[in-house]
Backbone bond lengths (Angstrom), bond angles and torsions (degrees), N, CA, C in turn:
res aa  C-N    CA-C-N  psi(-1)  N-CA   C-N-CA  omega(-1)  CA-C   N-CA-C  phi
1 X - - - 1.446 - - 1.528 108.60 -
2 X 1.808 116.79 129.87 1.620 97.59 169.74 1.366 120.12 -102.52
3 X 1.294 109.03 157.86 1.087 123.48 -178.97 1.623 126.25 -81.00
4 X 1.492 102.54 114.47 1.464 97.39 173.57 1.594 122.52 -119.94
5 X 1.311 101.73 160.47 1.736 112.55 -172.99 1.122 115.22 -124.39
6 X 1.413 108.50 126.07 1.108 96.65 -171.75 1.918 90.81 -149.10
7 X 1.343 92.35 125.37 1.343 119.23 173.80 1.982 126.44 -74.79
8 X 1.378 110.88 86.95 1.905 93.60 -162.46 1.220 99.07 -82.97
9 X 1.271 121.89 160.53 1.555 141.21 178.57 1.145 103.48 -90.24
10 X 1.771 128.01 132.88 1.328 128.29 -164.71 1.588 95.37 -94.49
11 X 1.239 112.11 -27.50 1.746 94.83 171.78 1.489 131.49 -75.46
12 X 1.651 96.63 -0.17 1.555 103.67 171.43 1.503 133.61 -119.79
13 X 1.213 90.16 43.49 2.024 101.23 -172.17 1.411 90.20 -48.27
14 X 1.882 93.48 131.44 1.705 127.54 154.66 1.371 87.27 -74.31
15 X 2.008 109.43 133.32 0.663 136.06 128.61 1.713 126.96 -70.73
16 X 1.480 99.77 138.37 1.499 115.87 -159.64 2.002 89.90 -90.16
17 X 1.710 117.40 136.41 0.555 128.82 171.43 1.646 117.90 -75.26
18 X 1.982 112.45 155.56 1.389 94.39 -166.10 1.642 125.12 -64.58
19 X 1.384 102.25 -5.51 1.694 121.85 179.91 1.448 115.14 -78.70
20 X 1.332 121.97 -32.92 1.002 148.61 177.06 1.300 114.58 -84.74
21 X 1.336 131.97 -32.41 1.628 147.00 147.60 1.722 101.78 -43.36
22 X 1.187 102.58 -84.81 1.365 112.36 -175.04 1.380 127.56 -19.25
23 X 1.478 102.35 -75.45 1.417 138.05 -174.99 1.974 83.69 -58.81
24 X 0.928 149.76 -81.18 1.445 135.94 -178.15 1.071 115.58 -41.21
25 X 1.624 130.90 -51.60 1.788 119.34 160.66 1.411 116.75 -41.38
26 X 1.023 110.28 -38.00 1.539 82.54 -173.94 1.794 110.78 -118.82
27 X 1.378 101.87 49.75 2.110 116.68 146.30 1.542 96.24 -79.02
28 X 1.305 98.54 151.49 1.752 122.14 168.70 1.382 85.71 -117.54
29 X 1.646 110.81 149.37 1.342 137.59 -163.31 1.841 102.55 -50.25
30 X 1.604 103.97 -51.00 1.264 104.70 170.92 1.200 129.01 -69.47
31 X 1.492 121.74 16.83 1.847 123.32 174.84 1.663 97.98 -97.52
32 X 1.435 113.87 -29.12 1.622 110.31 -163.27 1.864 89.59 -76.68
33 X 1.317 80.03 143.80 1.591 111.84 176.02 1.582 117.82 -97.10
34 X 1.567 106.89 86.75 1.996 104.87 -158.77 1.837 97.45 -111.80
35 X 1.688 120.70 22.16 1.542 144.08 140.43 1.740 89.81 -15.88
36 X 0.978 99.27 -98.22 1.942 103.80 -158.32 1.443 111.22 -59.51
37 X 1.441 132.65 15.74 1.464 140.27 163.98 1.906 103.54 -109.31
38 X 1.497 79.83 120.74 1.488 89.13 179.96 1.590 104.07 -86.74
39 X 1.400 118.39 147.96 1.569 139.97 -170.69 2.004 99.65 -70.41
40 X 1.347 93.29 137.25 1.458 101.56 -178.86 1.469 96.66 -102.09
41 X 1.556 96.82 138.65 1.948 95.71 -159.16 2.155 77.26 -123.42
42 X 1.381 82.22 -175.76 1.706 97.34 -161.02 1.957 117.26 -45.64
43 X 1.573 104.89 -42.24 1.295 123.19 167.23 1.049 131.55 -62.32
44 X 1.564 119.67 -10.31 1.708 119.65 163.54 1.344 90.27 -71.43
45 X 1.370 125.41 -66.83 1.784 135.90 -155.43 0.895 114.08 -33.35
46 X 1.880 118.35 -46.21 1.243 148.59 -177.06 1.560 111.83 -53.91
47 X 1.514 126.62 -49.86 0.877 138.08 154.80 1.610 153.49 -53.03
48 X 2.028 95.05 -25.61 0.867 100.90 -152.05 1.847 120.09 -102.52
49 X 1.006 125.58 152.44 1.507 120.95 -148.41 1.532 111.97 -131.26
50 X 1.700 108.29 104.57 1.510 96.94 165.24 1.232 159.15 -57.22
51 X 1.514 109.19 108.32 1.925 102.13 -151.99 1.832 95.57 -102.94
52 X 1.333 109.49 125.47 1.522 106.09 171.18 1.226 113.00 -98.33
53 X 1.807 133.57 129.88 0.946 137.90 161.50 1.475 119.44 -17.93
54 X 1.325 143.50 132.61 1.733 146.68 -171.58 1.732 80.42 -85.35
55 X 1.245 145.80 156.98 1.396 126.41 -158.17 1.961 72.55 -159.37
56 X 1.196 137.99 -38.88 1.304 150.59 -158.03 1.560 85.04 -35.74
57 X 1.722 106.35 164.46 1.456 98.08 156.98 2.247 94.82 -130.09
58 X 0.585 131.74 135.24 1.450 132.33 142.75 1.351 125.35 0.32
59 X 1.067 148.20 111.60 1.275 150.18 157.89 1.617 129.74 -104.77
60 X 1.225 116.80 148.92 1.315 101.96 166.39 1.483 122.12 -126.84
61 X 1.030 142.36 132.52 1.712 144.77 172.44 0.938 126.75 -84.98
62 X 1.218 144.82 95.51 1.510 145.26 164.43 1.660 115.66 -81.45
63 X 1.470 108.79 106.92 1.642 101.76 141.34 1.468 139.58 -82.35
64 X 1.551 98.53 129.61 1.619 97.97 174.01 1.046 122.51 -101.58
C-alpha cells in the first residue's frame, strides 16, 4: 500500500458534500475504521496541554 501525505490548510476547510454528510451520519461507532490512529497510552496525558482557540476579533475606536 502507498503512502500518502497530505498536509490540509486550516484556512481552507473542505466542505463535506450533502451525500457525503449523510453517508457519515449514518456509521455506528463500530463501522469507523480508527486502524491507522495509534492509541494514546498514559504518557501523552501526562504531557498533554489545553490550548483554547484566541476566538477575540480586533476592534477599533475612533473619537470624534
Amino acid at each position: 500500500m502507498k503512502t500518502v501525505k497530505f498536509t490540509p490548510d486550516p484556512h481552507q476547510i473542505p466542505q463535506l458534500s450533502d451525500i457525503e454528510e449523510a453517508r457519515l451520519a449514518r456509521l455506528s461507532d463500530e463501522e469507523i475504521d480508527y486502524s491507522d490512529i495509534e492509541e494514546l497510552d498514559d504518557e501523552f496525558w501526562q504531557n498533554a496541554e489545553i490550548v483554547s482557540p484566541d476566538l477575540t476579533q480586533p476592534i477599533t475606536l475612533r473619537d470624534s
